[in-house]
C-alpha positions as CSV (number, residue, x, y, z in Angstrom):
1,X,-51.5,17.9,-13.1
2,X,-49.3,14.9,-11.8
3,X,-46.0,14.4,-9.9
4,X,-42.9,12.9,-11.9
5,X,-40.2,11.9,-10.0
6,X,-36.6,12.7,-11.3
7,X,-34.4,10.1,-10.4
8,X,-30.2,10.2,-10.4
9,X,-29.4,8.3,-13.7
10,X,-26.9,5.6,-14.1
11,X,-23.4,7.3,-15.4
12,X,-21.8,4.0,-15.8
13,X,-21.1,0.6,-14.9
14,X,-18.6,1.7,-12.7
15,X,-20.3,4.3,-11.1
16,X,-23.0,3.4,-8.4
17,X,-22.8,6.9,-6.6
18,X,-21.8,10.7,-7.2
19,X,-22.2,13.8,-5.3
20,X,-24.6,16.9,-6.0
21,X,-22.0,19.8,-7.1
22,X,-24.7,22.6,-7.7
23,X,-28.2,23.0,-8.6
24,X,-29.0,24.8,-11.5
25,X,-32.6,25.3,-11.4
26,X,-34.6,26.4,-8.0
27,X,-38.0,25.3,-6.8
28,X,-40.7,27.1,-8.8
29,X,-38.6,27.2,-11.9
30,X,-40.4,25.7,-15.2
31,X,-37.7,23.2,-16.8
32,X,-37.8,22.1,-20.3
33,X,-37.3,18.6,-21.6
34,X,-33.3,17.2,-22.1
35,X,-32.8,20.4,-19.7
36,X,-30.2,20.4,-17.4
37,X,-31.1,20.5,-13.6
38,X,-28.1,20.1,-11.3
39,X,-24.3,19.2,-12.0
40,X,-22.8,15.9,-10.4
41,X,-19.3,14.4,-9.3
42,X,-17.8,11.1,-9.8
43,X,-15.0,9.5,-9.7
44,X,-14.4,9.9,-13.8
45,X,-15.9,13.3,-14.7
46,X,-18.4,15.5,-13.3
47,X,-21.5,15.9,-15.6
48,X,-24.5,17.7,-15.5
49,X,-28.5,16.2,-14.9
50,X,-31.0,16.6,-17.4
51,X,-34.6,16.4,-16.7
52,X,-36.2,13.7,-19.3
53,X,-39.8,15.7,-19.2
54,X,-40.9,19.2,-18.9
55,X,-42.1,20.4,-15.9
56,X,-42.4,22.9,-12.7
57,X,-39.8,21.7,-9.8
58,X,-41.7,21.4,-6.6
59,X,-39.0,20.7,-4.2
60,X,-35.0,19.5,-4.4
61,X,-34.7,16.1,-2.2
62,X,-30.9,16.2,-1.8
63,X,-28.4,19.3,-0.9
64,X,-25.5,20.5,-2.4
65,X,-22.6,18.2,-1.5
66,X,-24.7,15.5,-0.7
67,X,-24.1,11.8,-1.9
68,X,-26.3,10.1,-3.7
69,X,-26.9,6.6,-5.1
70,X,-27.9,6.0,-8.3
71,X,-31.4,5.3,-8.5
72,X,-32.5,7.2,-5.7
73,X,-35.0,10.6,-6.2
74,X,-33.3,13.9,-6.1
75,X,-36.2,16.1,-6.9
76,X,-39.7,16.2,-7.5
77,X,-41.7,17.9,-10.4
78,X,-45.0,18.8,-11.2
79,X,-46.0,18.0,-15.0
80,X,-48.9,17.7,-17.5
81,X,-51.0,14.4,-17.4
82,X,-51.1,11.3,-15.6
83,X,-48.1,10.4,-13.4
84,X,-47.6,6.9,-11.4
85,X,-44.6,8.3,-10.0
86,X,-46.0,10.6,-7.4
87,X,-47.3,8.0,-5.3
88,X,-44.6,6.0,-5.0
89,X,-43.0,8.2,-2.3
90,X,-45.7,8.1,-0.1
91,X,-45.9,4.4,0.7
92,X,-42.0,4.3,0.8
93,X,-42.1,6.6,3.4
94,X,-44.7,4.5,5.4
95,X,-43.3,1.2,4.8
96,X,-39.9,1.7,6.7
97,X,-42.5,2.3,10.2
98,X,-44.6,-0.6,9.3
99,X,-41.1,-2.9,9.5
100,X,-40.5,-2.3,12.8
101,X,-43.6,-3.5,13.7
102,X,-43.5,-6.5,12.8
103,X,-39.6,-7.2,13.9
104,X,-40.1,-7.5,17.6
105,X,-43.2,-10.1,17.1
106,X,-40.8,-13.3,16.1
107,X,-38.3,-11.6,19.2
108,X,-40.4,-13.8,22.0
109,X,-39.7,-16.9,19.5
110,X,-36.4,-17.4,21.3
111,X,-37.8,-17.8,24.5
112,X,-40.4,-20.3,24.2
113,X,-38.1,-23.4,23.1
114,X,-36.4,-22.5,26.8
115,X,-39.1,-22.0,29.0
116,X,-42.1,-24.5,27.5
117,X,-44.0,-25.1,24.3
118,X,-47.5,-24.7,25.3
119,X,-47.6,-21.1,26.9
120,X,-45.6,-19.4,23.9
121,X,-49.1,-20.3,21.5
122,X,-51.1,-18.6,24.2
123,X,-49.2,-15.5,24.2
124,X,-48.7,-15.0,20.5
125,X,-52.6,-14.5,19.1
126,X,-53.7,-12.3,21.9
127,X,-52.9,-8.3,20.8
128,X,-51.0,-7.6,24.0
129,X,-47.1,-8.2,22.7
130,X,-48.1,-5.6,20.2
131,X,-48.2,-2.9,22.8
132,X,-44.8,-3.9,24.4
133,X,-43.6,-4.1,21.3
134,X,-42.1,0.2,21.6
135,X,-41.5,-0.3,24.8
136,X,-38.8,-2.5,26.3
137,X,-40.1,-5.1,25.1
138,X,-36.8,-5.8,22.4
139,X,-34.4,-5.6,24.8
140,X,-35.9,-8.6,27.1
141,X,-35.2,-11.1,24.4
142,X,-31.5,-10.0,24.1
143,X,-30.0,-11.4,27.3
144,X,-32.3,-14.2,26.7
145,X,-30.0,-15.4,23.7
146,X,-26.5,-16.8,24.9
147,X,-23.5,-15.4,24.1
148,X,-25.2,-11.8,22.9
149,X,-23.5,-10.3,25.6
150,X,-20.5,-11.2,23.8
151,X,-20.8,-10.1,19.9
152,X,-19.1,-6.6,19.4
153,X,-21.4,-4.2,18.9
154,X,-19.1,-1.6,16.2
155,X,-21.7,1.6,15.2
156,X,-20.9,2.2,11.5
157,X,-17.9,4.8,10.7
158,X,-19.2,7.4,8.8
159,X,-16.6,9.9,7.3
160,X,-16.3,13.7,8.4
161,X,-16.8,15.6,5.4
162,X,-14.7,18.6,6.8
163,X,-12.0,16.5,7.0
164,X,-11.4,16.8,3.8
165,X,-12.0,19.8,2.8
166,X,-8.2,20.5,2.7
167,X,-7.2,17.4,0.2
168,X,-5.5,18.2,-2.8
169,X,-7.1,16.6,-5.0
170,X,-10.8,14.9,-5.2
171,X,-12.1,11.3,-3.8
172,X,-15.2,9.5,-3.7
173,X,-17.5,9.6,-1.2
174,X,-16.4,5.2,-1.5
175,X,-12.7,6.3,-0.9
176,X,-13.3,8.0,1.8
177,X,-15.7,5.1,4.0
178,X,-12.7,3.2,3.7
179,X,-10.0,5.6,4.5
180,X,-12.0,6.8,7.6
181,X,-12.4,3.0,8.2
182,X,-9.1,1.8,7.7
183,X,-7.8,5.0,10.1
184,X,-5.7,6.4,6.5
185,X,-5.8,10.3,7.4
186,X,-6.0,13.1,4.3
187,X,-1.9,14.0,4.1
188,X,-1.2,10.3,3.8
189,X,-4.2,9.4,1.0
190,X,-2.9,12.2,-0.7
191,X,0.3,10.3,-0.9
192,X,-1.1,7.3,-2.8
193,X,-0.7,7.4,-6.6
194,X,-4.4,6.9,-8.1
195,X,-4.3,5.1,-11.1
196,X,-7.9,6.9,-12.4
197,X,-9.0,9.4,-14.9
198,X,-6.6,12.4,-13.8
199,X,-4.9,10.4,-11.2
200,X,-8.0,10.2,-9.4
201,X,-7.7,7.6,-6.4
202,X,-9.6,4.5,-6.9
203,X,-11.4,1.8,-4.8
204,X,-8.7,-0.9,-6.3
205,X,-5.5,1.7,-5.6
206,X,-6.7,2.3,-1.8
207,X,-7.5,-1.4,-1.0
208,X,-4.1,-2.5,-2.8
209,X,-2.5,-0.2,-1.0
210,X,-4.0,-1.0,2.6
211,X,-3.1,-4.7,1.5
212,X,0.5,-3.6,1.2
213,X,0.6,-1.3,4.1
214,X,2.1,-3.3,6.9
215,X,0.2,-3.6,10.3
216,X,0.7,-1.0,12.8
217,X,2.7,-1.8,16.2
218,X,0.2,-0.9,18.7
219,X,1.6,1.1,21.7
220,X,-0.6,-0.2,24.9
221,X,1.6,-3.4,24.5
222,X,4.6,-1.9,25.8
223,X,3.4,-0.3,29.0
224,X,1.5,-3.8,29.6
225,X,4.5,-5.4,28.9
226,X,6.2,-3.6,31.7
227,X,3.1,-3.1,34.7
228,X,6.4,-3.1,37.5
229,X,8.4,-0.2,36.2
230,X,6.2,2.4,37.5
231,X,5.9,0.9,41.2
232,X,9.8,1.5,41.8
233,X,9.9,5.2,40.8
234,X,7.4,6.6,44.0
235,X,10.6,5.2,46.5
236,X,13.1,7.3,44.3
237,X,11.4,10.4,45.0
238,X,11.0,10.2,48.8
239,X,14.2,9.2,49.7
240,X,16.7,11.8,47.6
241,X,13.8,14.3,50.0
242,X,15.5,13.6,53.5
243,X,19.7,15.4,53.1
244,X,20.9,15.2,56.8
245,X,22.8,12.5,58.1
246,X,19.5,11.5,60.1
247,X,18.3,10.3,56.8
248,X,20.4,7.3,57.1
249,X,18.5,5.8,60.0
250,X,14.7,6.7,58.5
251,X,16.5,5.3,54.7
252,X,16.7,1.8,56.6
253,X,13.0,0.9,57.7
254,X,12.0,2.5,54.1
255,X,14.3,-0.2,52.2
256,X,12.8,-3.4,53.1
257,X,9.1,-2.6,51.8
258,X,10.3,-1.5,47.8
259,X,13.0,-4.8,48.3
260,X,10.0,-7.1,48.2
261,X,8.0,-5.1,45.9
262,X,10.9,-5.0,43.0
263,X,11.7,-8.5,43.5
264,X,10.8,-9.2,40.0
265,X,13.0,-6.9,38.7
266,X,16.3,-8.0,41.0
267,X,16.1,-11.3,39.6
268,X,16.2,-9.3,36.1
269,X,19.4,-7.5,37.7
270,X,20.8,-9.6,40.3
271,X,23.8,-7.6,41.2
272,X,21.7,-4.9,42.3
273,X,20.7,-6.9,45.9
274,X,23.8,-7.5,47.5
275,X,24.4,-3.5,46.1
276,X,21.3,-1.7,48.2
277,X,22.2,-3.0,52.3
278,X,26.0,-2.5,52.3
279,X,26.6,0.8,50.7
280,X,23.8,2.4,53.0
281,X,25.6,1.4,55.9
282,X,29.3,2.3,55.0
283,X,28.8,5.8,53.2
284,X,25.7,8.4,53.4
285,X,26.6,9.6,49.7
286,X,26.4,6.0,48.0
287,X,22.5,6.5,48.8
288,X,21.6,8.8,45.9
289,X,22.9,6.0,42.8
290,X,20.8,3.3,44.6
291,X,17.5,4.3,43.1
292,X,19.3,5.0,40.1
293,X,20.2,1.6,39.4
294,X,16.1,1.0,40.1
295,X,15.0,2.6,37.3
296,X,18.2,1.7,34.3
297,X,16.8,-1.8,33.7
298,X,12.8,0.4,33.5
299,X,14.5,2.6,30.8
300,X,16.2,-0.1,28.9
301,X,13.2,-2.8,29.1
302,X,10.9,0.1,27.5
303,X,13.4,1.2,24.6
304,X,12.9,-1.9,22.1
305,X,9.1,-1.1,21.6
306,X,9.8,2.2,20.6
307,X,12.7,1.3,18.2
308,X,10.2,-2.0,16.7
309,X,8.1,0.3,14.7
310,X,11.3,2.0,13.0
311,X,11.3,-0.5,10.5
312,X,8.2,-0.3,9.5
313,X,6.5,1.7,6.6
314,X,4.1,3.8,8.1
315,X,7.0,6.5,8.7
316,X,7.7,6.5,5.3
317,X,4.3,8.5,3.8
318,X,4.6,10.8,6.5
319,X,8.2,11.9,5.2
320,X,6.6,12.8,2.1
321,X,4.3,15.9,3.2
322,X,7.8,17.9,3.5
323,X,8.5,19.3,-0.3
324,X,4.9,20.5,0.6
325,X,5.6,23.4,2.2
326,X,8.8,24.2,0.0
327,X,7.1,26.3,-2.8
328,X,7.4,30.1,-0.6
329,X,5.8,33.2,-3.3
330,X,6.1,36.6,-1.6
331,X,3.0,38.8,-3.2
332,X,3.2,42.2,-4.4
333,X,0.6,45.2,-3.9
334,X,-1.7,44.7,-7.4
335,X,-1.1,40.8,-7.3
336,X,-4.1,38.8,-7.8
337,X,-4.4,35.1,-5.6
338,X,-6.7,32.4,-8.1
339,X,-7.6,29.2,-6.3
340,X,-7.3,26.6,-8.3
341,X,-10.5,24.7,-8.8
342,X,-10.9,21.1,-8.4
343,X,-10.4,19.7,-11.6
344,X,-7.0,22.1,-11.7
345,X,-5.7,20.1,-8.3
346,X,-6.9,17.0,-10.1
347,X,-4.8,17.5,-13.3
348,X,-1.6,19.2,-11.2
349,X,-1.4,16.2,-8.6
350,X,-1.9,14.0,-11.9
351,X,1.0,15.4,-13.8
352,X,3.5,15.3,-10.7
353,X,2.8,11.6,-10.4
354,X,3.5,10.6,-13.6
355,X,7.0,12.5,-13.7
356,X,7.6,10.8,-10.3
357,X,6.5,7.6,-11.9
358,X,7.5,7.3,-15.0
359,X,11.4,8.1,-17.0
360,X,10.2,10.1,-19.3
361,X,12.0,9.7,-23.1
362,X,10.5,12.3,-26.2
363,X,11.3,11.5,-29.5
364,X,11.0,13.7,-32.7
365,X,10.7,12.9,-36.4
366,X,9.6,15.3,-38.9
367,X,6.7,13.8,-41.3
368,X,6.0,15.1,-45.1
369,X,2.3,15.5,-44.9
370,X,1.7,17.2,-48.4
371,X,-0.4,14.1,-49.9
372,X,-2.7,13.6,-46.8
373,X,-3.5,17.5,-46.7
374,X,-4.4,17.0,-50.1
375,X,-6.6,14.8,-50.1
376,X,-8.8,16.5,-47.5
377,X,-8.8,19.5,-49.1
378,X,-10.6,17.7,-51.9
379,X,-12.7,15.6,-50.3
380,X,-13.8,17.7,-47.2
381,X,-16.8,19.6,-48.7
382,X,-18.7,16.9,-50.3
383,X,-17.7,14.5,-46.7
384,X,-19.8,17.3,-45.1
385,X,-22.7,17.2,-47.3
386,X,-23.1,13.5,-47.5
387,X,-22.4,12.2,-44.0
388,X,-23.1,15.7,-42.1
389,X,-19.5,16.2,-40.1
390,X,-16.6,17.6,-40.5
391,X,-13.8,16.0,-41.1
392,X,-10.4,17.2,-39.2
393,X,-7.1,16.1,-39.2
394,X,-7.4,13.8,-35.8
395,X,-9.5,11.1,-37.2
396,X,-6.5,10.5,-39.8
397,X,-3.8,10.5,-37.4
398,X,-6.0,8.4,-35.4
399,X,-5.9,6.0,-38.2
400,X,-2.2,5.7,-38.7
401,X,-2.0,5.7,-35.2
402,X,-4.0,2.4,-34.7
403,X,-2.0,1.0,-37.8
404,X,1.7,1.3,-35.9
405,X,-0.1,-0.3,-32.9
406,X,-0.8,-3.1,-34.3
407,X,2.3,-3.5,-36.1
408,X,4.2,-2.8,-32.6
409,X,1.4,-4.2,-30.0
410,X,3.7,-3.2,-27.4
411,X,3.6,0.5,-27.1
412,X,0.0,-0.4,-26.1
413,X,0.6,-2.0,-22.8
414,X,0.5,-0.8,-18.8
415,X,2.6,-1.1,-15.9
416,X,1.5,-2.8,-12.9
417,X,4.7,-3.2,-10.1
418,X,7.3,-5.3,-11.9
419,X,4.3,-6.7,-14.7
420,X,3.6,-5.9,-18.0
421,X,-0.4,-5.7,-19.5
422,X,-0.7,-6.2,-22.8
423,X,-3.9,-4.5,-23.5
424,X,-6.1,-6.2,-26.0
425,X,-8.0,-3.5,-27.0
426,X,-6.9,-0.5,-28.3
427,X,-8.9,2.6,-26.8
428,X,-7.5,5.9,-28.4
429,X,-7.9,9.1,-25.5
430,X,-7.2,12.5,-27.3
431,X,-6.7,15.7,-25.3
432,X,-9.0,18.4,-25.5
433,X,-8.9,21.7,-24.1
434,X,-11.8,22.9,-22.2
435,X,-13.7,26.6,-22.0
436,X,-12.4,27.1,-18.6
437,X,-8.9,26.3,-19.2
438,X,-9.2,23.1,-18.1
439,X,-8.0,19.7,-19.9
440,X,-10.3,16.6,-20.2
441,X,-9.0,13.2,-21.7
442,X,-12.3,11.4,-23.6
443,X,-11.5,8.0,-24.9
444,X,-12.5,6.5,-28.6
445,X,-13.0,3.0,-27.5
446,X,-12.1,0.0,-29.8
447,X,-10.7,2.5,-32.5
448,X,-8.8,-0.2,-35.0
449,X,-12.7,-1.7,-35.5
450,X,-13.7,1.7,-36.7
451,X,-13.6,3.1,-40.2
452,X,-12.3,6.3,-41.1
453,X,-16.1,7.6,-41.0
454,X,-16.5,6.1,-37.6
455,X,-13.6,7.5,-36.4
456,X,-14.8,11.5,-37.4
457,X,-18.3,11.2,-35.6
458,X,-16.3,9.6,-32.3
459,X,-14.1,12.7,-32.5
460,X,-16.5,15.0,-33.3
461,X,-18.8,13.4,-30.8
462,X,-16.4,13.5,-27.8
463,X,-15.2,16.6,-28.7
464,X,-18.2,18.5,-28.8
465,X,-19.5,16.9,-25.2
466,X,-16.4,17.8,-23.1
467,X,-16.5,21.3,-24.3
468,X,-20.0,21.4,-23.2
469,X,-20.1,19.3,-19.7
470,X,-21.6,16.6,-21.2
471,X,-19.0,13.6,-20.9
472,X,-20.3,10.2,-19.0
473,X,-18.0,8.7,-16.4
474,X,-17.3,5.4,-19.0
475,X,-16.2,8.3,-21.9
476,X,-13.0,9.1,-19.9
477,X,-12.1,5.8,-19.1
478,X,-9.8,2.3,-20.5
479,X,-7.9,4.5,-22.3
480,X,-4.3,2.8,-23.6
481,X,-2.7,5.5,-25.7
482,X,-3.1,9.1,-26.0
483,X,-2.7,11.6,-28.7
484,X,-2.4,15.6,-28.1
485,X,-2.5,18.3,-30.8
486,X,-0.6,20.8,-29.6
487,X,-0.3,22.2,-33.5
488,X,-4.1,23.6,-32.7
489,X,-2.4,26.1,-30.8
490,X,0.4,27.1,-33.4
491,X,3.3,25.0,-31.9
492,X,5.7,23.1,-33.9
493,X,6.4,20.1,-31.3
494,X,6.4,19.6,-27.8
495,X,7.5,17.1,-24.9
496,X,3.9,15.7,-23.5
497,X,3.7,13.6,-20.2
498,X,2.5,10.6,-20.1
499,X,-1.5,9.8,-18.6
500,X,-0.9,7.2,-16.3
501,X,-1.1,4.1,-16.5
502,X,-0.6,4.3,-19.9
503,X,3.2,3.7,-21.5
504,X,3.3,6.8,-24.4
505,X,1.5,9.5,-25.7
506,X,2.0,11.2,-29.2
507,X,2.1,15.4,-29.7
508,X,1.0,16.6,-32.9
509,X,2.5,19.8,-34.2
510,X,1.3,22.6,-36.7
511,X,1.6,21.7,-40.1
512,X,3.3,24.0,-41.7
513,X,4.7,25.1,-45.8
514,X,8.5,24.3,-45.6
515,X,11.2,23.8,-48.4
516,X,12.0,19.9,-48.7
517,X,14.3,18.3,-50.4
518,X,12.8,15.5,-52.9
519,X,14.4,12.8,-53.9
520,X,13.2,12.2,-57.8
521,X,14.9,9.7,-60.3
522,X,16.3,12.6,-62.4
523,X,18.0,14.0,-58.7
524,X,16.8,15.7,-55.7
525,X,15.2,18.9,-56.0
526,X,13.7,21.5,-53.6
527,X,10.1,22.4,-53.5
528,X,7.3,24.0,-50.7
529,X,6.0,20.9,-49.0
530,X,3.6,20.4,-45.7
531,X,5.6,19.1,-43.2
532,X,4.2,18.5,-39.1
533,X,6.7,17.0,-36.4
534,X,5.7,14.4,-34.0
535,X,6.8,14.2,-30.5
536,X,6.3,10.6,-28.6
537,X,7.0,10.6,-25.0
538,X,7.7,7.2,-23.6
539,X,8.1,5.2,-20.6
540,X,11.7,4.3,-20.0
541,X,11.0,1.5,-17.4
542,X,9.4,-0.8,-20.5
543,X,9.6,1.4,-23.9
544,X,13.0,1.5,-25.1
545,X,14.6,3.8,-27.5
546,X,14.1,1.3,-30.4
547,X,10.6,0.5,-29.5
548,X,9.9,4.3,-29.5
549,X,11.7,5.2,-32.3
550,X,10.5,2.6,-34.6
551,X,6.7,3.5,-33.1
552,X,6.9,7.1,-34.1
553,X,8.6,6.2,-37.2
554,X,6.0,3.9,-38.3
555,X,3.1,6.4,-37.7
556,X,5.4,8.8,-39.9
557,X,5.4,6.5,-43.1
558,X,1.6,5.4,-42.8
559,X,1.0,9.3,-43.0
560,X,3.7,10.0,-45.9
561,X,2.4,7.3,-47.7
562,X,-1.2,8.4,-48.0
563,X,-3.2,8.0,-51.2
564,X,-4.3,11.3,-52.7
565,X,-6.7,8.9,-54.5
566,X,-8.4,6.9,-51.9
567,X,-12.0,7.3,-51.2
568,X,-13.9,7.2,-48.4
């Protein structure tokens, strides 16, 4: 029996971390080969482990919502045969205490170019630096280097988990080092459109938008600014104290000392000098508005700092958190409360930022698909046989899809502030419904290079994998246009929104037996024919109603005009 290390496997090129959701088999458990061991988060999709051997797990390296690189062990198992793996650990462990050792040795190197050449040889071969070497030996050295006094010494910010417990919607363990680092608190991050897979925030969105975010006026400044305004206020509240006419006498000894002390600020207010003597002398009741004219110029000098940061942005994000609490439901006795789940608050805060984003404009034509169902009605059985798939209605439309896109490249473009990205490639993302309820997104990259073949195993593929948990990070991603049936559910048409960043996305409905009208040469006639609608929803900021229209009507003739007789 050998050890076999099980490590965290790359998801992705984009994806160099994710976090342990739940593990699914406990210490002492026997786990077959390609058998899954604990469930993951990323950025893109959360996805479950498998182990690549069979074996007993010995012990779980990492907890449950912990983050781990990829690369790194998470668990340790005990299989048949010779395993290299199981040592590897040990000297790991040792190596990291063997470095320090050797640290401090070159740490009396700086020394000896300052105090002579000779004795630093001396002291070097014999064994006793070694044995200072835990004590405090480093920290001799340190003063002993100029200007170390002087480097910042900044401990690294580590986030606080609990801290966002209470987000709305899910972010990387990356996301949050640099929020916590860049002082962006959990109401405001939640106010930052994330342009990833289900409007996840990304690394890019968060550092574009710290970029953007204007600097912060720092409040120390203005009480610095203003050190004399507090030394005039002690002299306001111990004379109004004496009221008898006695006061008068004891107010004039008590004058002088604050007169030299607000100096500074009579030369600010000159008219207030010649003001302080001559009323005191004339009128007991002209004393109390002589401190007040003391502290007007203190309350006017301090004002403009607190008006500067007005202008600035930072007060605008924290305005948003209102329509929050807005929503009030008053429960009922039998009235059941569901929490929605992670991937629910993912796909909510998603939706909400693509209607604030986006003008959305739907479109609906009404496609004759009599020839196309046809055609797979006589071709689907021996399809099956030869290349082992089914073949569905989604690869087709996939096809005509990609045809209008490249007749019209720019439906297949992004938005990015005031520019347009024309996308090169043309990466097809088809909803699918999950088990739970759920909605996942997987992408059919490159789809015009595929054939129709191709196209059927990449659906098939994808659509198999996101019912069962078993998407990768890089299947959910680059999409540029979308496609959802909604006619798998019965429903004639409907009004999709848009999956940002993307421009359009294209509802199919149920196909359904309808009269028609036919136009023939000897006159039109009426017969049952299989007619679908389709329902494109656009962006209004760069799709126009002719671009739209002339889309959607395009992906309506490559489907009427389908050859009953093609082969595949």
């Amino acid at each position: 029996m050998s050890k076999y290390q099980l490590l965290l496997p790359k998801m992705g090129e984009s994806v160099a971390e994710a976090t342990i959701i739940k593990w699914l088999k406990e210490p002492g458990d026997y786990i077959e080969a390609d058998e899954a061991v604990m469930e993951i988060a990323t950025d893109k999709v959360d996805s479950e482990v498998p182990s690549p051997t069979a074996g007993k797990l010995l012990a779980q390296l990492c907890k449950e919502g912990d983050i781990v690189q990829v690369g790194v062990v998470v668990a340790i198992l005990e299989i048949e045969g010779v395993g290299e793996a199981a040592p590897v650990p040990q000297p790991v462990a040792q190596q990291p205490q063997v470095v320090p050792q050797p640290i401090p040795a070159p740490q009396p190197a700086p020394p000896q170019p300052k105090q002579a050449s000779p004795p630093p040889p001396q002291q070097v071969p014999p064994p006793q630096p070694v044995a200072r070497q835990p004590q405090p030996g480093p920290q001799q050295p340190l003063p002993a280097i100029p200007g170390i006094d002087q480097i910042e010494k900044r401990p690294p910010v580590k986030y606080n988990e609990s801290a966002f417990k209470n987000a709305s919607r899910f972010y990387s363990p990356l996301v949050k080092h640099i929020a916590t680092q860049e002082g962006i608190s959990v109401a405001e991050l939640d106010q930052i459109p994330g342009s990833g897979m289900e409007g996840r925030l990304t690394k890019d969105d968060l550092l574009n938008y710290v970029k953007s975010k204007p600097a912060k006026h720092p409040v120390v400044p203005p009480q610095q600014l203003y050190p004399p305004a507090p030394q005039p206020v002690p002299p306001v509240q111990a004379a109004p104290q004496p009221q008898p006419a006695e006061a008068v006498k004891q107010a004039q000894p008590v004058q002088p000392p604050p007169v030299q002390q607000a100096q500074p600020a009579v030369q600010q207010t000159p008219a207030a000098a010649p003001v302080q003597t001559p009323p005191v002398q004339q009128a007991q009741a002209d004393q109390p508005p002589q401190p007040v004219q003391q502290p007007q110029p203190v309350r006017q000098a301090y004002e403009p700092p607190v008006a500067a940061p007005q202008p600035g942005t930072p007060p605008k994000p924290a305005e948003a958190p209102k329509p929050k609490p807005a929503p009030v439901v008053s429960l009922s006795a039998g009235d059941e409360v569901i929490e929605m789940d992670r991937m629910r608050r993912l796909i909510a805060d998603h939706m909400v930022m693509s209607k604030q984003t986006s003008p959305h404009v739907t479109s609906f034509i009404e496609v004759d698909v009599t020839n196309l169902v046809m055609w797979r009605e006589k071709i689907k059985n021996t399809f099956e046989k030869r290349e082992n798939e089914k073949i569905t209605f989604t690869p087709i439309f996939i096809e005509a899809i990609v045809k209008a896109i490249k007749d019209l490249p720019m439906i297949n473009v992004m938005v990015s502030g005031t520019q347009i990205i024309k996308k090169a490639a043309i990466n097809i993302g088809m909803a699918t419904a999950l088990p739970n309820g759920n909605l996942i997104v997987p992408v059919i990259k490159n789809a015009d290079q595929l054939s129709l073949i191709g196209l059927t195993k990449s659906v098939n593929d994808l659509a198999k994998r996101a019912r069962i948990g078993k998407l990768l990070p890089d299947d959910v991603k680059d999409g540029t246009f979308t496609i959802t049936n909604v006619g798998t559910f019965g429903n004639l048409m409907g009004t999709p929104i848009i999956n940002q960043p993307q421009v359009a996305i294209l509802a199919l409905g149920a196909i359904k037996k309808k009269p028609a009208v036919i136009e023939t040469a000897d006159g039109d006639l009426i017969a049952v024919r299989q007619m679908m609608f389709l329902s494109l929803s656009y962006d209004h900021r760069v799709v126009d109603g002719s671009l739209g229209g002339s889309f959607i009507r395009k992906v309506a003739d490559n489907l009427e005009a389908w050859d009953i007789n093609r082969s595949v």
